[in-house]
C-alpha positions in Angstrom: 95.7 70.5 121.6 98.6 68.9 120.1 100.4 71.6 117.9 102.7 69.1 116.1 99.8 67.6 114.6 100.6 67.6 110.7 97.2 68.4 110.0 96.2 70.7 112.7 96.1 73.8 109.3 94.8 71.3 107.0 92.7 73.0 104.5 93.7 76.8 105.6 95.8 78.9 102.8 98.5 81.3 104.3 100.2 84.3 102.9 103.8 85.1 104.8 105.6 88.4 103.5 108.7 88.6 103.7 109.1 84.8 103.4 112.5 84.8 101.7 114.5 85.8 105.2 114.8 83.7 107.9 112.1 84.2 110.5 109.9 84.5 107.6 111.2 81.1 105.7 110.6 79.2 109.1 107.3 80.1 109.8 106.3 78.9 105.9 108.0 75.9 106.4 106.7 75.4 110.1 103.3 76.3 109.1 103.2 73.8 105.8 104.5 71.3 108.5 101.1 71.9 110.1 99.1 71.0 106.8 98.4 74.4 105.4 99.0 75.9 101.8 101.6 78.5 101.6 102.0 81.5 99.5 105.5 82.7 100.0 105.7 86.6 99.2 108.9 87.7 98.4 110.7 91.1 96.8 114.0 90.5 95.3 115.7 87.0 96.4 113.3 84.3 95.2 112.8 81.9 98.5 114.7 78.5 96.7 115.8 77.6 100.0 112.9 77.9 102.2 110.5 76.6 98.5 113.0 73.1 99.3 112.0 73.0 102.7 108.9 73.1 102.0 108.6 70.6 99.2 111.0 68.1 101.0 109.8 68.1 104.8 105.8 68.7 104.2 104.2 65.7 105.8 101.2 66.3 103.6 100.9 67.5 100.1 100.6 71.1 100.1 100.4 73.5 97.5 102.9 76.4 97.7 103.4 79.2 95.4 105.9 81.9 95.2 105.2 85.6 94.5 106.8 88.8 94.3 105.7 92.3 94.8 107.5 95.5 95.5 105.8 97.3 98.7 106.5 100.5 96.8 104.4 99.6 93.4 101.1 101.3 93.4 98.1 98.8 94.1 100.5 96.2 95.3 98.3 94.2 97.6 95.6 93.8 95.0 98.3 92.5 92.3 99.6 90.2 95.1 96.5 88.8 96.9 95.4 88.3 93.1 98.2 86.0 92.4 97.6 83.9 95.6 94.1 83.9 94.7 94.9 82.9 91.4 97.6 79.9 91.8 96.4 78.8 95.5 93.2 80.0 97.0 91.9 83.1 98.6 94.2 83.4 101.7 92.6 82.9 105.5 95.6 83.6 107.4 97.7 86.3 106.7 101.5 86.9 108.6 103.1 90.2 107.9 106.6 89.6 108.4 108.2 91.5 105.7 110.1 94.7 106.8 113.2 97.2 106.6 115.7 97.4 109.4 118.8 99.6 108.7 120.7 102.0 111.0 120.2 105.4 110.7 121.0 108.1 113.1 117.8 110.8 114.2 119.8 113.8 113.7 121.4 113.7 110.0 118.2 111.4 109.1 116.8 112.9 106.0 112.9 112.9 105.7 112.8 110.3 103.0 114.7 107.5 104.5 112.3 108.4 107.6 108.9 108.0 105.4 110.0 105.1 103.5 110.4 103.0 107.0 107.1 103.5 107.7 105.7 102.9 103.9 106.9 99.7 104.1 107.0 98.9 108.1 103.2 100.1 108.7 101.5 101.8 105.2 102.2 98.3 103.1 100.9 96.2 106.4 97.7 98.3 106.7 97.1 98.0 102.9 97.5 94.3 102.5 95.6 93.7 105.5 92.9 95.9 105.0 92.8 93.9 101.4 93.4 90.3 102.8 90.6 91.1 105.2 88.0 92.9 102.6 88.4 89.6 100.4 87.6 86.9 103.1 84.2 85.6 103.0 81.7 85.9 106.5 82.3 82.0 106.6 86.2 82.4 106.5 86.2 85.4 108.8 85.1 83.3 111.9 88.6 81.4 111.5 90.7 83.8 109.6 93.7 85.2 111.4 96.5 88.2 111.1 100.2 87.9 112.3 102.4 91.0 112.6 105.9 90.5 113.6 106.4 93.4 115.2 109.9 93.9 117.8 110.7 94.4 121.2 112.0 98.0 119.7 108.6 98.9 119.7 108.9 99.5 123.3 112.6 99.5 123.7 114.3 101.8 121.4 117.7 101.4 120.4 120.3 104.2 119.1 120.5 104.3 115.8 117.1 102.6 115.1 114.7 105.6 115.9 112.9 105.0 112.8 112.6 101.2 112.7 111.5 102.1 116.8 108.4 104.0 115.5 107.1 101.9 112.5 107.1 98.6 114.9 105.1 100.5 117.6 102.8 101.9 115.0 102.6 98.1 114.0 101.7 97.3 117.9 99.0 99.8 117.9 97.6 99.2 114.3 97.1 95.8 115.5 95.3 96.4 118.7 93.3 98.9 116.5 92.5 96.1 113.6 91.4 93.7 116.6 89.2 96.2 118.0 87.6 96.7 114.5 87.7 93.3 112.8 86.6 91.7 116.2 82.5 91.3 115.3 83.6 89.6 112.4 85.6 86.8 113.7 88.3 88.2 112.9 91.5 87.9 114.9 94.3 90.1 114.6 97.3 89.3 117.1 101.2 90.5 116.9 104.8 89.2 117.9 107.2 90.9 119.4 110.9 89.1 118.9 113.9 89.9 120.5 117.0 89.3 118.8 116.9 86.6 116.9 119.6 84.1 115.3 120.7 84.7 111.7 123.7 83.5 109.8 126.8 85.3 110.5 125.2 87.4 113.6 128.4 86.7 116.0 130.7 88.0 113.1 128.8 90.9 112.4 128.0 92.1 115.8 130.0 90.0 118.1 129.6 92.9 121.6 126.0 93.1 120.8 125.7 89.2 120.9 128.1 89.0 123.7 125.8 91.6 125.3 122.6 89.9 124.3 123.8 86.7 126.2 125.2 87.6 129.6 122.1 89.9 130.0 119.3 87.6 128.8 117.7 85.7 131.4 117.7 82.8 129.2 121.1 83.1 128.2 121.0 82.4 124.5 119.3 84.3 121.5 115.9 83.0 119.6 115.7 81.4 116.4 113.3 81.3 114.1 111.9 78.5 115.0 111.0 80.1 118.1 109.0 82.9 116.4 107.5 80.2 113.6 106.0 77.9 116.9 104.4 80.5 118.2 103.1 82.4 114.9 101.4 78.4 114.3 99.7 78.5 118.1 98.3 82.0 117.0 97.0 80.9 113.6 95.5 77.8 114.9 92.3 76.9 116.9 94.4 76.6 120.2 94.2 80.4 120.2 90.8 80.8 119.1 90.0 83.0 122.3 93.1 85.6 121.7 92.8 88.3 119.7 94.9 92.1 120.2 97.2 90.9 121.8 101.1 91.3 121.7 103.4 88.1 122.1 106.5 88.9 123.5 109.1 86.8 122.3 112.8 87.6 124.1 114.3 85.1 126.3 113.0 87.2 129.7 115.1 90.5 128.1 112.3 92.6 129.0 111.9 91.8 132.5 115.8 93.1 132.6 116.0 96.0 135.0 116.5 99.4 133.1 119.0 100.7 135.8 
């Protein structure tokens, strides 16, 4: 199956939080690419750049449609699968990419800043999916498909990131949980698991980590987005029909990396 087919998502309507950063924005624009309408969830920075993308590169007319909700609003999956529902279509594939990432340390980290991690991290994904999935008809279900970008943190921990550490492997285990579940149904629920990734102004920012990061990496290079967006489209289309709980390690070979 050829996955640069444009039309190879014809037809299918897909919700991506967290669609105004980067590995969110490529996987919209990858996944309109593909043929497929995109709702593009955002909370504070509308997504212009990736909305351009989209409108300039789709190979087929698409419909696409911006939204915003705030993971900490009560009832904010039904406002925001309303919206999609409203200006698209009732969603059939569903990537949870939104999340926080800051550094905190374990010892002076105060309860709040702990709990709100995983409110948004793991409560907001379980909400929305639990929605996404309650609103999908038995025909859809049979084709329908969750995303979660989870992080090779999940399993690798680093200092500073205990917090972040914790909500990505709750994320790892609520999806093998959600498979389990949403299986009978057609359902599939599958995660990703990226290493570090390429933004703007990384090598600046963090130039020993990157440094680190590339001598160490089998590979030799960090991801991109692109890399996460080609393989969030092989686990939302048909090629994958036969894959469901399972986590997609994304990292370059990093985890194969001794420990000692």
């Amino acid at each position: 199956m050829n996955l640069n087919k444009p039309d190879i998502l014809t037809g299918r309507t897909v919700l991506v939080t967290g669609a105004g950063g980067g590995i969110g924005g490529e996987i919209a624009v990858r996944l309109s690419q593909a043929g497929a309408n995109i709702a593009l969830h955002y909370n504070r920075a509308k997504p212009l750049e990736t909305i351009e993308k989209i409108g300039l590169n789709s190979k087929k007319k698409v419909s696409f449609h911006a939204v915003q909700a705030d993971f900490d609003e009560p009832d904010f999956a039904l406002r925001l699968l309303d919206e999609v529902e409203s200006k698209i279509t009732t969603p059939d594939i569903l990537i949870n990419c939104a999340a926080s990432q800051d550094v905190a340390g374990l010892k002076s980290m105060p309860d709040a800043e702990f709990d709100k991690m995983i409110k948004t991290n793991v409560s907001a994904l379980f909400s929305l999916s639990n929605q996404f999935a309650k609103r999908l008809s038995d025909h859809q279900k049979t084709n329908a498909s969750i995303i979660n970008i989870s992080s090779i943190e999940a399993n690798r921990p680093s200092v500073g990131h205990a917090h972040y550490a914790t909500s990505k492997a709750a994320v790892e285990m609520l999806t093998k949980s959600m498979a389990l579940e949403y299986g009978p149904t057609g359902l599939r629920i599958n995660a990703i698991a990226p290493g570090l990734i390429r933004r703007q102004g990384i090598e600046t920012d963090w130039p020993q980590g990157v440094k680190s990061w590339n001598e160490k990496c089998p590979l030799k290079r960090m991801g991109t987005p692109d890399d996460i967006a080609q393989a969030v489209l092989f686990l939302a289309s048909p090629a994958s029909s036969f894959i469901t709980g399972t986590i997609l390690t994304i990292d370059g070979g990093m985890s194969v990396i001794p420990g000692w």
